[in-house]
Z-matrix of the N, CA and C atoms (Angstrom, degrees):
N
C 1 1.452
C 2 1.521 1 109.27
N 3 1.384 2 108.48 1 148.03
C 4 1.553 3 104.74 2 175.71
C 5 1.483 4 116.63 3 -77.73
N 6 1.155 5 102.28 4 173.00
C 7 1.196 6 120.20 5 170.29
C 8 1.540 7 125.83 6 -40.08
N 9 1.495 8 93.28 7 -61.64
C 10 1.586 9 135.42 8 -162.55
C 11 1.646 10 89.45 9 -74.33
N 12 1.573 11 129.06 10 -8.28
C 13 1.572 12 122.44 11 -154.65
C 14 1.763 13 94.27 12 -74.31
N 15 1.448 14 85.63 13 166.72
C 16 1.998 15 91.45 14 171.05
C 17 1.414 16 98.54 15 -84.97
N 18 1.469 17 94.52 16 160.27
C 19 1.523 18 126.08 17 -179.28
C 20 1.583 19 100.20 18 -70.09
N 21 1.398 20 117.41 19 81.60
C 22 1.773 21 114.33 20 -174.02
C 23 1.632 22 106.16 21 -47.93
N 24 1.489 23 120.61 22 -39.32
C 25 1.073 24 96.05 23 169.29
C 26 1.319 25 148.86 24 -70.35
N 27 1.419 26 124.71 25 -9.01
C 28 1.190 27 129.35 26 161.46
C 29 1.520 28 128.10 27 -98.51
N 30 1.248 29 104.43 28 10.76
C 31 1.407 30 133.41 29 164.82
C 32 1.622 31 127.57 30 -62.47
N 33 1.348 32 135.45 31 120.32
C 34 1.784 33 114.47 32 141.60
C 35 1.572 34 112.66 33 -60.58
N 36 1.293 35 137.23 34 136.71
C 37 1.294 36 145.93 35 177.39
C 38 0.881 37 89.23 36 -103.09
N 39 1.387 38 127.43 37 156.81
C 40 1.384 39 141.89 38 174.14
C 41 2.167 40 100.46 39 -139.87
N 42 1.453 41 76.64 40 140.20
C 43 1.848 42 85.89 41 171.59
C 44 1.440 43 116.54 42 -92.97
N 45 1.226 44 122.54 43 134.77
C 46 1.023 45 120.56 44 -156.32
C 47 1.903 46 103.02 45 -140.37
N 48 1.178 47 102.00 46 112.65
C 49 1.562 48 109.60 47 -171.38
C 50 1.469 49 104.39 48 -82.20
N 51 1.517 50 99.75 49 143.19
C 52 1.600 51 108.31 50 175.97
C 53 1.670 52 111.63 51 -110.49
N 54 0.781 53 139.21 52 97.02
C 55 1.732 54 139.59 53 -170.56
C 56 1.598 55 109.69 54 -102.19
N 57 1.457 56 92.85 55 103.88
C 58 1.544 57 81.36 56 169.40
C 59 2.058 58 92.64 57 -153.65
N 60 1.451 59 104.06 58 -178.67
C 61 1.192 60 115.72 59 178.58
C 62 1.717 61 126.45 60 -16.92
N 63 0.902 62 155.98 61 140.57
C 64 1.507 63 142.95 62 108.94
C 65 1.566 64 136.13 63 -12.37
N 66 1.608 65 102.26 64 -70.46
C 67 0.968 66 130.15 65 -160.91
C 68 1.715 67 102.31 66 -150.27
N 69 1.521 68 115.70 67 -178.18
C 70 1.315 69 110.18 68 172.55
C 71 1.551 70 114.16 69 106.83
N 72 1.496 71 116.60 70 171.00
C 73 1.110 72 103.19 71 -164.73
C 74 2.147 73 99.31 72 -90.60
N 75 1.287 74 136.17 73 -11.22
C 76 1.452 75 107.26 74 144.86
C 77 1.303 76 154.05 75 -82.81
N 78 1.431 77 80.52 76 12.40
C 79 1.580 78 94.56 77 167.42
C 80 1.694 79 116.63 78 -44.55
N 81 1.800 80 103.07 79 -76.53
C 82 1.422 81 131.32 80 176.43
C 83 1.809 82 102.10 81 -44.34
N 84 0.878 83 129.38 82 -52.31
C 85 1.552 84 152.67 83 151.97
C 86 1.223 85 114.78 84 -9.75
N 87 1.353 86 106.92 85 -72.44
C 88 1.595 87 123.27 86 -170.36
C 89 1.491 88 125.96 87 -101.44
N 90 1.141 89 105.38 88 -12.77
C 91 1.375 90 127.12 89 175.12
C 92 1.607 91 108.82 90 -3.32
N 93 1.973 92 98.98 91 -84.15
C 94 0.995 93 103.61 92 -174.27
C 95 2.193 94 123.22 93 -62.91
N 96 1.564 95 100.87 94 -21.17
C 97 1.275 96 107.66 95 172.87
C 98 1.696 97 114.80 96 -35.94
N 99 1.576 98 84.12 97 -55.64
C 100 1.645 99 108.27 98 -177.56
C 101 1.452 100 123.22 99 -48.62
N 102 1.583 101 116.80 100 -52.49
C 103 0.914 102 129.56 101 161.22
C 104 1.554 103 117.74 102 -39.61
N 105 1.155 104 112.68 103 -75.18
C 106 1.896 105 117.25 104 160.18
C 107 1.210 106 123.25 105 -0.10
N 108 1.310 107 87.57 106 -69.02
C 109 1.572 108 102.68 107 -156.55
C 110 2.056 109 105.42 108 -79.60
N 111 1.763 110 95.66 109 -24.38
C 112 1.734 111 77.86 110 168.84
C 113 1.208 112 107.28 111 -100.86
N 114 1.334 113 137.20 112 12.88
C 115 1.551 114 137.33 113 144.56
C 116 1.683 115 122.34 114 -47.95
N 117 1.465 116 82.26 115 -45.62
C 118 1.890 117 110.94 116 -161.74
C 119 1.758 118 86.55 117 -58.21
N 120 1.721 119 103.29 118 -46.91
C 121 1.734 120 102.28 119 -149.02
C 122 1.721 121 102.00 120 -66.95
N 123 1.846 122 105.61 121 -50.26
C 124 1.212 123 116.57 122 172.34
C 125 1.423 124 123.70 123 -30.98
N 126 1.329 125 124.40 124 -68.87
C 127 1.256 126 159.15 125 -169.86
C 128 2.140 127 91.67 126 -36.15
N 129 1.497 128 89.76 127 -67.21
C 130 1.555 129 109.02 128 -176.20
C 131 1.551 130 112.62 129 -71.46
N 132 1.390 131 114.64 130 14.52
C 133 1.108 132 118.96 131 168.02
C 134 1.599 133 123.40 132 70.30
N 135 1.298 134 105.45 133 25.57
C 136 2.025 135 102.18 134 -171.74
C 137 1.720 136 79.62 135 -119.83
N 138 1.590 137 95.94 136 -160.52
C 139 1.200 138 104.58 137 -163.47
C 140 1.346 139 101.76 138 -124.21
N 141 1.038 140 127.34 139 162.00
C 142 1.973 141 144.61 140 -169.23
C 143 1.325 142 94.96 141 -122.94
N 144 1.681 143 112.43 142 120.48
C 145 2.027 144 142.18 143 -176.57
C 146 1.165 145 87.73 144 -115.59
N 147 1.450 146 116.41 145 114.42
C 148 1.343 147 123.34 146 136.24
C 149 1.621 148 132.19 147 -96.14
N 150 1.343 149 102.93 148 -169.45
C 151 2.163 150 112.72 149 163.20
C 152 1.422 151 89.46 150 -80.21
N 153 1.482 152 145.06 151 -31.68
C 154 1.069 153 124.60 152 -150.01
C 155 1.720 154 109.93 153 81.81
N 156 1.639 155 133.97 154 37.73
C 157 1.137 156 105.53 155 -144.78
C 158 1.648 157 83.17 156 -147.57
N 159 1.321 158 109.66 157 -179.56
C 160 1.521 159 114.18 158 -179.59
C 161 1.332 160 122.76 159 -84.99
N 162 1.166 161 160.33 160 -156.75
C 163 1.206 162 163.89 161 -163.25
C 164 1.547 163 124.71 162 6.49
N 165 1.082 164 161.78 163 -102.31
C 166 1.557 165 145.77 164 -144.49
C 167 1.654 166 93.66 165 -99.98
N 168 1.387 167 125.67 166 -41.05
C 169 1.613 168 116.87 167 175.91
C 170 1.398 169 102.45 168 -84.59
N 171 1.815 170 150.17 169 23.44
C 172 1.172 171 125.91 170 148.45
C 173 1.458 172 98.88 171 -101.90
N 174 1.438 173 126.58 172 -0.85
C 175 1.617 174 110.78 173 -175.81
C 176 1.111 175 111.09 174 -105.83
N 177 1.707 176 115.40 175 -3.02
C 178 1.773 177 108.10 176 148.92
C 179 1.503 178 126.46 177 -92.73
N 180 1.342 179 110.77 178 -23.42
C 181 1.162 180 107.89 179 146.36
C 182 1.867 181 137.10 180 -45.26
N 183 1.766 182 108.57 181 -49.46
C 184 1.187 183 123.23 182 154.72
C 185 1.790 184 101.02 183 -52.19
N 186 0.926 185 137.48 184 -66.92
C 187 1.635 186 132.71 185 -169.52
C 188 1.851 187 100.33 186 -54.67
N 189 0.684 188 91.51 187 -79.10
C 190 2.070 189 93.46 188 176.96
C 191 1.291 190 92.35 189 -17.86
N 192 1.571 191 118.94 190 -68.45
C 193 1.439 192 103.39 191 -143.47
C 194 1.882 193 110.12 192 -77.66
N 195 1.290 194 99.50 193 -11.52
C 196 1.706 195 97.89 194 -166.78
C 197 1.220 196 101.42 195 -83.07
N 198 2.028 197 114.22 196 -17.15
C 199 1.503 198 92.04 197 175.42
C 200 2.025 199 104.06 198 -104.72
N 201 1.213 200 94.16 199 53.80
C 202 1.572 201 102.23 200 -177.92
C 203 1.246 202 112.22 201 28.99
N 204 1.605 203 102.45 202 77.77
C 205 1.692 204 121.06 203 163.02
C 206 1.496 205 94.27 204 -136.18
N 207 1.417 206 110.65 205 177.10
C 208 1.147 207 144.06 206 -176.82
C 209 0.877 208 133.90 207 -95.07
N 210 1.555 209 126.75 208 125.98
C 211 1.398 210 125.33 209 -148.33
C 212 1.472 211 119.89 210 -133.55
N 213 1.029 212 124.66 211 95.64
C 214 2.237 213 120.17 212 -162.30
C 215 1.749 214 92.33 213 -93.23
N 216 1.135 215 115.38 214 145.62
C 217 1.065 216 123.50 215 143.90
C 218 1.427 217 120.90 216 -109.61
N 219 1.546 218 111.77 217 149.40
C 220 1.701 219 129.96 218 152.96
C 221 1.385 220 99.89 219 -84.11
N 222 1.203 221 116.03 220 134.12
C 223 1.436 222 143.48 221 151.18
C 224 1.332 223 117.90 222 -110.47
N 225 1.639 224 114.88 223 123.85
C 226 1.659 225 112.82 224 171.29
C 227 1.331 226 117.87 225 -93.97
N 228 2.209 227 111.27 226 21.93
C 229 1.372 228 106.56 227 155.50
C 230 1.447 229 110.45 228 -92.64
N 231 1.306 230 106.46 229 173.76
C 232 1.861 231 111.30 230 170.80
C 233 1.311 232 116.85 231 -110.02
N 234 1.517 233 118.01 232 13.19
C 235 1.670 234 128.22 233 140.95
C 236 1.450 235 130.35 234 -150.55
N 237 1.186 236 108.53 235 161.61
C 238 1.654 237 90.64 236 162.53
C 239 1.640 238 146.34 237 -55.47
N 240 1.132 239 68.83 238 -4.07
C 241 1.902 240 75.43 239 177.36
C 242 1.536 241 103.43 240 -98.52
N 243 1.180 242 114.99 241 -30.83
C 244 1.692 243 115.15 242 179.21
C 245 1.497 244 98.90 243 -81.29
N 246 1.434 245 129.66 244 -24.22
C 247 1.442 246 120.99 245 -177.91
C 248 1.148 247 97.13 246 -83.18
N 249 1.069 248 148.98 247 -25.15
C 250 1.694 249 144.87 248 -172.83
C 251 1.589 250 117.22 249 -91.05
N 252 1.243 251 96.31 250 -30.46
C 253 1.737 252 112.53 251 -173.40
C 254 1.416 253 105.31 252 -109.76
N 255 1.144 254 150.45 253 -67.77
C 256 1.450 255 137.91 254 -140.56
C 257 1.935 256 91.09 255 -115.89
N 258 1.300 257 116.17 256 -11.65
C 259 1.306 258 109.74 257 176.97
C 260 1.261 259 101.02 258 -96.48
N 261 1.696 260 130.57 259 -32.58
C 262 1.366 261 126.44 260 -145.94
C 263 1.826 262 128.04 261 51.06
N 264 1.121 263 108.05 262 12.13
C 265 1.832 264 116.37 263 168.31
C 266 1.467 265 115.79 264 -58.78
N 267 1.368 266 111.35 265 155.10
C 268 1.617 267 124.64 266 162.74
C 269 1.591 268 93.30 267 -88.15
N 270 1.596 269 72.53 268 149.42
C 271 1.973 270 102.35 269 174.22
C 272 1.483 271 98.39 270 -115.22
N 273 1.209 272 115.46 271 -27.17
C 274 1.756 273 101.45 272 -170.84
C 275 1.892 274 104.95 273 -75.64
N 276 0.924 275 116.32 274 174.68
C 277 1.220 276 143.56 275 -171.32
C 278 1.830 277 122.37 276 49.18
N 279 1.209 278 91.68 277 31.96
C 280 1.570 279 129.48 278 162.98
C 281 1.727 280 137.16 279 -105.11
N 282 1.045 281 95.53 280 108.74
C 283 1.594 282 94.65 281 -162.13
C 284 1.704 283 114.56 282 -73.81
N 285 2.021 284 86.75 283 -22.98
C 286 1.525 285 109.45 284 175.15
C 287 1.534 286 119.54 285 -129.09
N 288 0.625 287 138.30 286 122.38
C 289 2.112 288 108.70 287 150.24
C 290 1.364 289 121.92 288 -140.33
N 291 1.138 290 84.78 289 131.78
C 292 1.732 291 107.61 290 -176.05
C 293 1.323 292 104.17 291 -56.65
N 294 1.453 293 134.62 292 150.81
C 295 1.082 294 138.56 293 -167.09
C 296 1.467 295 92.68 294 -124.76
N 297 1.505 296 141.60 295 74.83
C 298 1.447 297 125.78 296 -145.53
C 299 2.356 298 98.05 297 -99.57
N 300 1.205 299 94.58 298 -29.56
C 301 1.861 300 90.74 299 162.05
C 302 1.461 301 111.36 300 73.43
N 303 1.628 302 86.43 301 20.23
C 304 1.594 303 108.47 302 -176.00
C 305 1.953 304 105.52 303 -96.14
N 306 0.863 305 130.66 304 -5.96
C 307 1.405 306 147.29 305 -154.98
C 308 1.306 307 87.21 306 38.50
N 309 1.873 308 99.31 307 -158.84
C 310 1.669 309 110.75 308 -154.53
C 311 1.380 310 110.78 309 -74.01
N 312 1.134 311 125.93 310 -23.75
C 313 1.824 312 130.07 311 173.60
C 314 1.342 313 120.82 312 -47.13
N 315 1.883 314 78.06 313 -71.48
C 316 1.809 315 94.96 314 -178.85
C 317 1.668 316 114.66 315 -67.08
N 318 1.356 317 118.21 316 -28.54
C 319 1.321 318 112.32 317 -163.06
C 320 2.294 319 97.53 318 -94.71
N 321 1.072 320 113.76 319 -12.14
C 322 1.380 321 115.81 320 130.61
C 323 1.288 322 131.19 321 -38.50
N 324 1.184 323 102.54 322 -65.84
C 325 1.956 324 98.09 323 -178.54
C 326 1.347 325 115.70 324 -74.31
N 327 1.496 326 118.78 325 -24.06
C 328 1.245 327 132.85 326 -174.87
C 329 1.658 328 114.79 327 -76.99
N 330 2.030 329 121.83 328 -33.30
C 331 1.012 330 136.63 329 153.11
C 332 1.896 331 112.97 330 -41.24
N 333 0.983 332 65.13 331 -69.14
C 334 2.212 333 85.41 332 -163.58
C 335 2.117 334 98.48 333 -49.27
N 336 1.180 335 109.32 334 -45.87
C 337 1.375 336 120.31 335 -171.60
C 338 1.409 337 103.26 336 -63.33
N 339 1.441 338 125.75 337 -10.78
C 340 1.344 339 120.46 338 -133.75
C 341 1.618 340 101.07 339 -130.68
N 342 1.558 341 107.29 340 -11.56
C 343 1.189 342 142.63 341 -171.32
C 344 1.924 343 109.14 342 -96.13
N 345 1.040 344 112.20 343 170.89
C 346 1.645 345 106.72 344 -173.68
C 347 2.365 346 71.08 345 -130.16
N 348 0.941 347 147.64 346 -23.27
C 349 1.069 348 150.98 347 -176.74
C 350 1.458 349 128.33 348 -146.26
N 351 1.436 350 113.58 349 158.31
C 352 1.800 351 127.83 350 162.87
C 353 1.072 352 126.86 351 -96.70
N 354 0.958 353 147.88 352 132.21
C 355 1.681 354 145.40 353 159.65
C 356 1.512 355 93.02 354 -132.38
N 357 1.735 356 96.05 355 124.40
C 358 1.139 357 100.83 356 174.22
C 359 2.116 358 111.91 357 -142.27
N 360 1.752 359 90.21 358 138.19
C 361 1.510 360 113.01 359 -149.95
C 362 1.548 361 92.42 360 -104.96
N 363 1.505 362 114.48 361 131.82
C 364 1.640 363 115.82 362 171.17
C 365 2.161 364 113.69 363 36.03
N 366 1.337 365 108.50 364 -107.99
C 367 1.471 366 111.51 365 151.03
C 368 1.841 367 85.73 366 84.74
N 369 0.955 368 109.47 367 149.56
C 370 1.707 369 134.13 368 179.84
C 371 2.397 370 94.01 369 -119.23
N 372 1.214 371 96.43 370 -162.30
C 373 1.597 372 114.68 371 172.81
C 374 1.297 373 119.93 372 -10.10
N 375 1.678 374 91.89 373 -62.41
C 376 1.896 375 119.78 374 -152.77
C 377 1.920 376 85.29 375 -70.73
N 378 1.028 377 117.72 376 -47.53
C 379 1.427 378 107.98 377 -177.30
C 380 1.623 379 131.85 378 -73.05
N 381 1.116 380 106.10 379 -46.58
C 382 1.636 381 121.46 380 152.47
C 383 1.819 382 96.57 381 -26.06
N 384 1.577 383 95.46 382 -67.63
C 385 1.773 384 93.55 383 -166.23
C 386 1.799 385 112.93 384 -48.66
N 387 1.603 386 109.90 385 -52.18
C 388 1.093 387 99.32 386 159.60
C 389 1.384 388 145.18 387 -56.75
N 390 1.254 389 109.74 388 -34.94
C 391 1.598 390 103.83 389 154.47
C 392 1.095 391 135.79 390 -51.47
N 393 1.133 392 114.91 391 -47.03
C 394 1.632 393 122.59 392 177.79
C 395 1.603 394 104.97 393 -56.81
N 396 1.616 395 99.96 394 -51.62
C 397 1.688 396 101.40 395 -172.31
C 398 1.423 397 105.07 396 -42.77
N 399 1.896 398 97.24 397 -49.96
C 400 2.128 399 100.89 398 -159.72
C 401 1.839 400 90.63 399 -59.37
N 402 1.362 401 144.09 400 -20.20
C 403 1.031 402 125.98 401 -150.75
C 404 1.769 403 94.40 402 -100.83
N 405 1.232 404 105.31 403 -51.35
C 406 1.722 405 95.79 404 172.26
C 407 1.885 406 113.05 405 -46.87
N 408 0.862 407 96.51 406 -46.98
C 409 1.310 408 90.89 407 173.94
C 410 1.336 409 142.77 408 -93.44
N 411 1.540 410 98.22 409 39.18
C 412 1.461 411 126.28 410 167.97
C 413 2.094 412 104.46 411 53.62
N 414 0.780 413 111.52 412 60.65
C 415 1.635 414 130.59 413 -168.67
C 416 1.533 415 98.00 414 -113.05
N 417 0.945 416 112.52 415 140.37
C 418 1.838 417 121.05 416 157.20
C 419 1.277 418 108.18 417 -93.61
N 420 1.731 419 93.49 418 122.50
C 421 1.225 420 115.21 419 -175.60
C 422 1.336 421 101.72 420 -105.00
N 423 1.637 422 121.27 421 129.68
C 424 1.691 423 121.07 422 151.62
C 425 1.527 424 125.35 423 -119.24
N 426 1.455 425 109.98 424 130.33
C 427 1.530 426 118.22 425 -159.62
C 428 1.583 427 83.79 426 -109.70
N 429 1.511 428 83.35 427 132.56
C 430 1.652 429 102.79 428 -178.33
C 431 1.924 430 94.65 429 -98.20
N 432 0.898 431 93.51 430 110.13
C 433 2.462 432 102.30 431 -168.26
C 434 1.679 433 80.59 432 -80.95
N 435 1.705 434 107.42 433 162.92
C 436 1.347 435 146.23 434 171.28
C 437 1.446 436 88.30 435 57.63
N 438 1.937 437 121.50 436 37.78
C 439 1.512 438 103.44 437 145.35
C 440 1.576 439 120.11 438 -101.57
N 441 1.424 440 102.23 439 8.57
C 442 1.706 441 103.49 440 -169.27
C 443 1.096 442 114.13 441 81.66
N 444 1.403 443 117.17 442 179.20
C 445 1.661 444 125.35 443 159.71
C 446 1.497 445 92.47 444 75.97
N 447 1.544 446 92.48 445 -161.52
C 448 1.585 447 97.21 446 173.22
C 449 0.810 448 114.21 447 -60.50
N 450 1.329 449 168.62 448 -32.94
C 451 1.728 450 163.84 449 -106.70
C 452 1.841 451 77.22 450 -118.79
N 453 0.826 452 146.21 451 -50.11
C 454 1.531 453 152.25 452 -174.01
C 455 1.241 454 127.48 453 -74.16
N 456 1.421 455 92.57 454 -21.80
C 457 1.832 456 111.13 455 -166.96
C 458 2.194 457 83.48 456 -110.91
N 459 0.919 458 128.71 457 -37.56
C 460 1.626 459 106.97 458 175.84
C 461 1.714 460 115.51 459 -42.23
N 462 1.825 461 110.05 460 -55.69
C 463 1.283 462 84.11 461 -164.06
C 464 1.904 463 128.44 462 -62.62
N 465 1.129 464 126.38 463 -20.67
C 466 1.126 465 147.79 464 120.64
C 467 1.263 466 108.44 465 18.66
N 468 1.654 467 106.52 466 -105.56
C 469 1.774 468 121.03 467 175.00
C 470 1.498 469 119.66 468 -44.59
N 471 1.675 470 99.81 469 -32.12
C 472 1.654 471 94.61 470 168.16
C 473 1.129 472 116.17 471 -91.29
N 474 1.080 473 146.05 472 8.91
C 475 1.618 474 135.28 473 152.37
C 476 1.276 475 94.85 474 -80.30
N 477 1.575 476 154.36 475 -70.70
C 478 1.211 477 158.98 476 -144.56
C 479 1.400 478 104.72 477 -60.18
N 480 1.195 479 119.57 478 -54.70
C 481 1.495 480 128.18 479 -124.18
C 482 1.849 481 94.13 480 -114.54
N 483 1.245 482 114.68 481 -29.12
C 484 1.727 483 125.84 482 174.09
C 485 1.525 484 101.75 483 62.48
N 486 1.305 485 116.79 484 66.61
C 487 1.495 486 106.92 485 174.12
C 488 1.420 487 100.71 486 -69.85
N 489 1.755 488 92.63 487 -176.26
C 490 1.410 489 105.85 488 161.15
C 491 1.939 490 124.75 489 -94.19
N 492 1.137 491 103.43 490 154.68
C 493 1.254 492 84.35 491 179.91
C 494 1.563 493 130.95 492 120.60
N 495 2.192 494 102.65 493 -30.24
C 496 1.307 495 103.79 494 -143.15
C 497 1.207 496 131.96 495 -65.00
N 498 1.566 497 108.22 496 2.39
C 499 1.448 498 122.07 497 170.06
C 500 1.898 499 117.40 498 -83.58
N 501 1.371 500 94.91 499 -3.80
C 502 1.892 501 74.89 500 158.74
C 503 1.446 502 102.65 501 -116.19
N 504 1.413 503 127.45 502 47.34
C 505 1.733 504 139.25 503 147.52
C 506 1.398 505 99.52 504 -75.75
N 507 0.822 506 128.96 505 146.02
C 508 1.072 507 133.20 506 166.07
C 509 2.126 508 125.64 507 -129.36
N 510 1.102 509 170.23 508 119.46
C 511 1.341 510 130.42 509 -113.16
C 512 2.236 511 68.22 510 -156.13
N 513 1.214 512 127.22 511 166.72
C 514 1.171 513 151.40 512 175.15
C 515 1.256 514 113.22 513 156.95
N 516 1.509 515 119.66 514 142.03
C 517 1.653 516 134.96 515 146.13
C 518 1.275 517 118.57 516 -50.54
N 519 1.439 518 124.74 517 -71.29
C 520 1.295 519 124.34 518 179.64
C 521 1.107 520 119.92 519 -68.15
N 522 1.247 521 112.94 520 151.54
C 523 1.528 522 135.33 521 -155.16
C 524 1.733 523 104.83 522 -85.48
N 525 1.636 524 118.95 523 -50.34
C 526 1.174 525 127.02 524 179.50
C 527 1.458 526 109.93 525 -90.66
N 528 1.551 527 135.57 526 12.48
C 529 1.440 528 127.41 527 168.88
C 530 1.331 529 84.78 528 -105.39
N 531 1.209 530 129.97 529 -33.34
C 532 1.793 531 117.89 530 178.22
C 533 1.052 532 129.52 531 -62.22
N 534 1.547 533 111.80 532 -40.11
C 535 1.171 534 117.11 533 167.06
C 536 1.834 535 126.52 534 -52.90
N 537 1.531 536 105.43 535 -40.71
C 538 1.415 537 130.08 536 -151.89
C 539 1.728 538 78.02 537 -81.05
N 540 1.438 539 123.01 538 -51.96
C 541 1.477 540 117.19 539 -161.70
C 542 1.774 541 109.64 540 -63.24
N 543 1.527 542 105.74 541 -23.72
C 544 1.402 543 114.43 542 -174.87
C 545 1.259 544 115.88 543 -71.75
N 546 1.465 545 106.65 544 -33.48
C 547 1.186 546 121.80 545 -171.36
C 548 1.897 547 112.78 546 -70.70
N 549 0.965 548 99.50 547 -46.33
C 550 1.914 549 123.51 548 168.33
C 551 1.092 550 94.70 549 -66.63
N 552 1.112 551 160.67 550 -89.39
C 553 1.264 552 148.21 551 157.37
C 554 1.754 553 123.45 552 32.09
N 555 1.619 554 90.74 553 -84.02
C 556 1.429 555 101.82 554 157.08
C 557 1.539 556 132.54 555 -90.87
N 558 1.047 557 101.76 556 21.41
C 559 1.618 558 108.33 557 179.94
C 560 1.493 559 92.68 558 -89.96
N 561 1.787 560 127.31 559 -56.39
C 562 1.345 561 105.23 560 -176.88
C 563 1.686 562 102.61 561 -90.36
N 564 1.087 563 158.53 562 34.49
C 565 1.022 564 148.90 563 57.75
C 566 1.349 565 117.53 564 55.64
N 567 1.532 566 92.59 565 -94.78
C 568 1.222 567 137.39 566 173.95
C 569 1.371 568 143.53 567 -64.72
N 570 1.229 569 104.72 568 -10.91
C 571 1.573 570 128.98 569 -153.17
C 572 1.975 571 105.60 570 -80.22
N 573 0.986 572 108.56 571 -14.29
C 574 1.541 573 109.91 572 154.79
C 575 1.395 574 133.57 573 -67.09
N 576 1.223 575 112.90 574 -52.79
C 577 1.445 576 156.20 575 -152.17
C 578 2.084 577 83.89 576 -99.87
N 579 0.971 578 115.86 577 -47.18
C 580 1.762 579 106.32 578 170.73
C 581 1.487 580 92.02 579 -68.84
N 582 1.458 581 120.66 580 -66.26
C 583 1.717 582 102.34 581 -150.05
C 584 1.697 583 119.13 582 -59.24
N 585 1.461 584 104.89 583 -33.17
C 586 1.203 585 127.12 584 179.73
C 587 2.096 586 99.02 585 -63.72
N 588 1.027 587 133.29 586 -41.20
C 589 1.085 588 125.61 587 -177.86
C 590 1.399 589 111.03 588 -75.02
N 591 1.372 590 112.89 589 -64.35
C 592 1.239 591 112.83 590 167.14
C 593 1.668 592 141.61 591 -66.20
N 594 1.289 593 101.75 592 19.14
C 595 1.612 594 122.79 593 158.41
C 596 1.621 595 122.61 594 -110.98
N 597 1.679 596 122.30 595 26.57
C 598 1.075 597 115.35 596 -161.46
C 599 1.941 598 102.33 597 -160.62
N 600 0.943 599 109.39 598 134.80
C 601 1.615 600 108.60 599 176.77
C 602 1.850 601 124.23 600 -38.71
N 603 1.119 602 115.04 601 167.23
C 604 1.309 603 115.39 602 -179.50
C 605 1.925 604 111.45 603 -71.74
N 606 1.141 605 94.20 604 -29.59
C 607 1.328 606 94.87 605 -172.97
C 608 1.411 607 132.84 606 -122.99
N 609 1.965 608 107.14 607 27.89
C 610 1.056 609 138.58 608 177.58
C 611 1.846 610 120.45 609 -39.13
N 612 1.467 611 107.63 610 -31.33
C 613 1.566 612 123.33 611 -169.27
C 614 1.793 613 102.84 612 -73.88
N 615 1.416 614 82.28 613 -31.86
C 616 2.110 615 96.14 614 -175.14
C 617 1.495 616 112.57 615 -71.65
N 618 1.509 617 108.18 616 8.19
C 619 2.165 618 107.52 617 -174.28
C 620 1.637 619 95.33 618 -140.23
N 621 1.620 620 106.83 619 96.08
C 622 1.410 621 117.91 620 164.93
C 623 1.347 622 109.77 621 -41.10
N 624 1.283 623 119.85 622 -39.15
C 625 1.443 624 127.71 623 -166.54
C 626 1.454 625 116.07 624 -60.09
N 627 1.440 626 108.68 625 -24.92
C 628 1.395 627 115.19 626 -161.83
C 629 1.811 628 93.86 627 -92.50
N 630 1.116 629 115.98 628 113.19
C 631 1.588 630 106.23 629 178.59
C 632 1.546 631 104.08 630 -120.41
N 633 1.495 632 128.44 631 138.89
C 634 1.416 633 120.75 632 164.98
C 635 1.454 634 83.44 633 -154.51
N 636 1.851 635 81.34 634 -175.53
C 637 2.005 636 96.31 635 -155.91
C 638 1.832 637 104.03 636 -63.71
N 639 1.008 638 117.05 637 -4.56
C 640 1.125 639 130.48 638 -162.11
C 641 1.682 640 90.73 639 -87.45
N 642 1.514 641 123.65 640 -72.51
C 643 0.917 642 113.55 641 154.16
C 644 1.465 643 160.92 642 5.08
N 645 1.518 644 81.98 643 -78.28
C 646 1.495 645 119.50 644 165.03
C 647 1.780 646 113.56 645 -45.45
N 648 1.767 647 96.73 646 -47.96
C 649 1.456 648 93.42 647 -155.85
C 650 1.556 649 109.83 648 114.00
């Protein structure tokens, strides 16, 4: 982590999903995009959600971790031995991974839900699906454009198709203004949930006694 990084502990972190290809021809393509963008997330101190899987979401995962950030994976096995063997996935550059036993559908919806955001890189099907999911479920989505694949093919469906939502799309080239815009995004978002944290002790949850609306709910 840099120098310049935030103080994670006095921070909200936010998880931040990276969706892009498997396999395919942007994989080789985007590689380094990928990398970026889980540098970008690291750097800013939140955390990088993947599938747990090979190609454009293990090389932001690989980026997160080289700039010492944090890296969860989704897995659509329900152990490590089924993620290593009958899935064929990497385990390294995971600090965590959920073993969710949902295969690739369920452990899709279970990624995106699990996330406070989307960023999505090149990507064929599997990403589309996540997009759509992050968009039903009112998620800020940012499409990193001139990666191909779906990331190219959204703006498209959103002129056609009139979702809801289309103002948390978000559209950029660069990898680290996308990130930074995603991040603002949910910062006012968020902006309760900061003041309320940062007006109150570390260990406020540990005194029943202490009740406010926050509390409450």
């Amino acid at each position: 982590m840099s120098a310049t990084a935030p103080d994670k502990g006095r921070m909200l972190r936010y998880s931040i999903c990276v969706s892009g290809a498997a396999s395919g021809s942007t994989v080789k393509a985007d590689a380094g995009l990928a990398r970026e963008v889980g540098r970008a997330i690291a750097v800013s101190g939140h955390i990088v959600t993947t599938g747990a899987t090979i190609g454009l979401p293990y090389y932001a995962a690989h980026g997160a971790k080289g700039a010492g950030g944090m890296s969860i994976g989704f897995s659509p096995a329900v152990s490590l031995r089924e993620h290593l063997r009958k899935y064929r996935l990497p385990s390294n550059c995971f600090d965590f991974i959920n073993f969710t036993g949902l295969h690739y559908v369920g452990r899709d919806l279970y990624l995106v839900q699990s996330s406070d955001a989307v960023i999505t890189i090149g990507g064929r099907f599997g990403s589309l699906h996540e997009f759509t999911s992050a968009l039903e479920a009112h998620k800020p989505c940012g499409i990193l454009t001139g990666s191909g694949g779906t990331a190219d093919q959204i703006p498209k469906l959103m002129e056609a198709l009139e979702p809801p939502d289309d103002n948390l799309v978000i559209y950029d080239d660069d990898p680290d203004r996308l990130v930074k815009r995603i991040i603002k995004i949910l910062d006012d978002r968020y902006e309760d949930i900061h003041n309320l944290l940062e007006h109150r002790d570390q260990h406020w949850y540990l005194r029943p006694d202490k009740t406010d609306s926050f509390a409450a709910g």
